[in-house]
N, C-alpha and C positions, 0 to 999 in steps of 0.2 A: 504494500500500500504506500502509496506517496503525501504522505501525511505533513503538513505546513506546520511548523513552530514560529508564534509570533511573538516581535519583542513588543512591552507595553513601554511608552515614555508619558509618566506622569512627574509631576513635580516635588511629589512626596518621594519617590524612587532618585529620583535626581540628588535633593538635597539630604539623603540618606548614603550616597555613593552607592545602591545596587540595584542590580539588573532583574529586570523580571521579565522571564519568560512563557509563553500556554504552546501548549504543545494540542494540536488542534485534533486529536483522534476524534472527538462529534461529526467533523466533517467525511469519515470514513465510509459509512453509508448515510441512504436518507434516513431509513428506519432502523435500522440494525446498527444505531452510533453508538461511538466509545469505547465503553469498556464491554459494552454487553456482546460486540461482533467478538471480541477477542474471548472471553470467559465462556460464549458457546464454540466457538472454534472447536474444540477439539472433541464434547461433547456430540456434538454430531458424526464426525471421525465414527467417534466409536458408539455409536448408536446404531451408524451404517454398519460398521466390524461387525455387529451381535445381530444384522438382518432385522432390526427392530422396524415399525413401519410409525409408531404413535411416539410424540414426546406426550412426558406429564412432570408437570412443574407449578410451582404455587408461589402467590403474592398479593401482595394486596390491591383493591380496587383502584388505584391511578400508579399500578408498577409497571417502572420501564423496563423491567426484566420479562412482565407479562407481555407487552407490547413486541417486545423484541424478539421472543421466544415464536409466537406465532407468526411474524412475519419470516423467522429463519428458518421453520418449519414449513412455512408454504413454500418457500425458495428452493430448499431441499428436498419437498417429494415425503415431508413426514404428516402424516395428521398430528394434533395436538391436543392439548386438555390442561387449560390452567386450573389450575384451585383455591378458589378467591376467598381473603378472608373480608365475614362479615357476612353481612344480608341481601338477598337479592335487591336490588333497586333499578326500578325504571322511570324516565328512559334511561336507556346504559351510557354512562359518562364518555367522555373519548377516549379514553384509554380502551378498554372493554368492547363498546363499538370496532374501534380499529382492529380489536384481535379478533373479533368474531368474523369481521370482514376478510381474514385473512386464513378462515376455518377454524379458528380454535373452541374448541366445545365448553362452554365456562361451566363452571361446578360450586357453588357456593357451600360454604361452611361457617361457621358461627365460630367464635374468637376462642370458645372452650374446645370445642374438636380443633380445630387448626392448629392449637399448641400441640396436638399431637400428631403432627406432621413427619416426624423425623422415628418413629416409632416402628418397629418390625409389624406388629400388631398394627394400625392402623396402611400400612403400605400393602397388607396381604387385603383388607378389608378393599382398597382401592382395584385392585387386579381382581380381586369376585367383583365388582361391579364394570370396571371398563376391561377389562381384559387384560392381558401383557404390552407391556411400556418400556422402553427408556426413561430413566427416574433424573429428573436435574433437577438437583434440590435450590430453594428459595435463592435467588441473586446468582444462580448460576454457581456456588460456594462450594465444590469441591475441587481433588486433587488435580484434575484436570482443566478447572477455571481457573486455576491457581495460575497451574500450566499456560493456558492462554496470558492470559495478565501477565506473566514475566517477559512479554513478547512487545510491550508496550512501549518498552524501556530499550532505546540500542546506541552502537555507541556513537552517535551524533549527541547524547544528551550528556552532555559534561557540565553540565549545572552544580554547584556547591550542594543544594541541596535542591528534593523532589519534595513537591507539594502536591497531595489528594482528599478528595470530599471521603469519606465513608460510609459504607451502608453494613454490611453482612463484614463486611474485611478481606475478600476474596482478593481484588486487586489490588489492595495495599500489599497483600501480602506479594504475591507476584510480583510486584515492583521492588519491593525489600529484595527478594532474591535475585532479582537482576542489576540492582545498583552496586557500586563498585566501591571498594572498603572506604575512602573517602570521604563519598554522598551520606548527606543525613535526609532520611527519607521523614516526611511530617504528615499527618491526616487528622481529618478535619472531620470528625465524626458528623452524624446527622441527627442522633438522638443525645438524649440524656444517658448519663451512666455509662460505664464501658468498660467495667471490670473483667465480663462473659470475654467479650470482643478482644481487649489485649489479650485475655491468656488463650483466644483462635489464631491469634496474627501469633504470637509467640509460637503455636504448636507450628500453623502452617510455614511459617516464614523460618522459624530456627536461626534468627540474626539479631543483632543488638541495636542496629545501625538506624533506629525509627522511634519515635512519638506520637502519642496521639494526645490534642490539644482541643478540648471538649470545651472550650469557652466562646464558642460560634454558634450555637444552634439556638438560638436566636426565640427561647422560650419550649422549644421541646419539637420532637417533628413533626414537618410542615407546618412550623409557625410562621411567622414574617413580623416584620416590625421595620420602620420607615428606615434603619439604616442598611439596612440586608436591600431593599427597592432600589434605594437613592446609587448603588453598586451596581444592579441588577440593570437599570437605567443609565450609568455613566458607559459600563461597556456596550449598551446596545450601540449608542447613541454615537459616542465616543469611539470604538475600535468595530464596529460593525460584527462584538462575539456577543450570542445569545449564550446568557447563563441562565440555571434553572434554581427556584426558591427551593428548592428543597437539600440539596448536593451542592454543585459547584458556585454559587451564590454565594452562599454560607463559608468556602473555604477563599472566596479570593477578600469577602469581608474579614476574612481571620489573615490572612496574608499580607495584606495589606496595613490592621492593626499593629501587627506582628514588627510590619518593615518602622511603623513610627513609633516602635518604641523599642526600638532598636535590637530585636532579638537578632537580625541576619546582620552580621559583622560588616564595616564599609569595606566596600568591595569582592561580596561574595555575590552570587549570582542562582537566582529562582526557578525553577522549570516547574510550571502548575500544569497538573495535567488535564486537560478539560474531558471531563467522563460522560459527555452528552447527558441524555437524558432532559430535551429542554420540553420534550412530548408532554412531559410533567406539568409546565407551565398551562397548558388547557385545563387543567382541573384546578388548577385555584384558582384560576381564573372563572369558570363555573361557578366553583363554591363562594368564592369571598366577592368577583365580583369588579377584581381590579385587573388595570391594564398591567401584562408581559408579554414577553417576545416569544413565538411559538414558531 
């Protein structure tokens, strides 16, 4: 893929001496952007390898992992089957629409069974009702998306350090393992708490060389609040990058904090990874009502 890294020139970056760069993987597909082209990559490989013909995978109602999954599904000749947490609701938001547009069979579950997603006993209860599947679990988060996601990282990116949004931890992790002793990799979670999450990136990653800095999310996930917008708006506006409120919004409002208060040394140098996902931005826009770049 011939993927564009762009520098930002703002005046806080200036008068700080460092460089900030986004490394534009969003623009890799229209639908299939970021990180999620890369964390299905191999997943499907080997979905084809075991002659499977159905993906089944789960997330929640405005997930871009759901979105992504059924357009990579229709692409490659699989049928699909997301598994939504929450309650059915109509009409279907665009997230959901989009996937159903693209074949995927939605399946709704209530927030007490979905916890029991990752369970031997609920995965056999799924296969007596749809049949035999390829299993990719929520955010695309195993050994194999991991796989993908260290594929993100090559060596044109000689950044002092890597900066990423978080969800599951899959492609932090992947990035960890491909940055070079060095890089100090940084992630920008999306929720609250993140006790679970370090010790997944610790197991999948097996490196030291990373952070996660949970003073971005901006009230809890998918909040928003006028300074996470007023970012969300200078890049549309300003460098022509859609960022998304839920993910990459959030880590370049933390990046940016970051540079003015002086945590990146003068004259070190930024690589933000843009993890698409800006599909997202239709649903708060729905729900709340305000204007984003979609």
């Amino acid at each position: 893929m011939n993927i564009k890294t762009q520098e930002i020139s703002m005046s806080i970056l200036k008068d700080k001496g460092v460089k900030l760069f986004i490394k534009r993987i969003d623009q890799s597909h229209e639908y299939i952007s970021g990180n999620k082209l890369y964390k299905l990559k191999y997943n499907l490989l080997e979905a084809k390898r075991q002659a499977q013909s159905t993906l089944l995978t789960f997330g929640g109602a405005y997930s871009n992992h759901i979105a992504a999954t059924a357009c990579s599904a229709k692409e490659s000749g699989f049928k699909s089957i997301g598994v939504i947490r929450g309650e059915e609701c109509f009409p279907l938001n665009h997230t959901l629409n989009f996937a159903k547009e693209q074949g995927m069979e939605i399946y709704y579950l209530n927030r007490d069974r979905y916890r029991l997603k990752n369970t031997d006993e609920f995965i056999c209860e799924l296969k007596q009702k749809f049949g035999d599947f390829y299993l990719i679990p929520e955010g695309g988060s195993n050994s194999l998306g991991i796989r993908g996601a260290s594929e993100i990282i090559d060596s044109n990116d000689v950044q002092d350090f890597i900066c990423c949004s978080v969800g599951t931890g899959a492609t932090i992790s992947g990035i960890i393992r491909s940055a070079d002793g060095r890089q100090k990799v940084i992630g920008f979670p999306a929720i609250k708490g993140f006790t679970q999450l370090e010790s997944d990136i610790s197991c999948w990653s097996n490196r030291s060389n990373w952070e996660l800095i949970n003073n971005y999310v901006c009230g809890g996930y998918a909040r928003i609040n006028k300074a996470l917008l007023d970012i969300i708006y200078t890049f549309y506006e300003t460098y022509n990058i859609p960022l998304d409120a839920v993910y990459t919004g959030k880590m370049m409002l933390g990046i940016l904090d970051l540079v003015f208060k002086d945590y990146f040394p003068r004259g070190s140098s930024i690589l933000a990874i843009h993890t698409g996902g800006v599909q997202g931005n239709k649903g708060m826009v729905e729900r709340l009502g305000i204007k984003l770049p979609s």
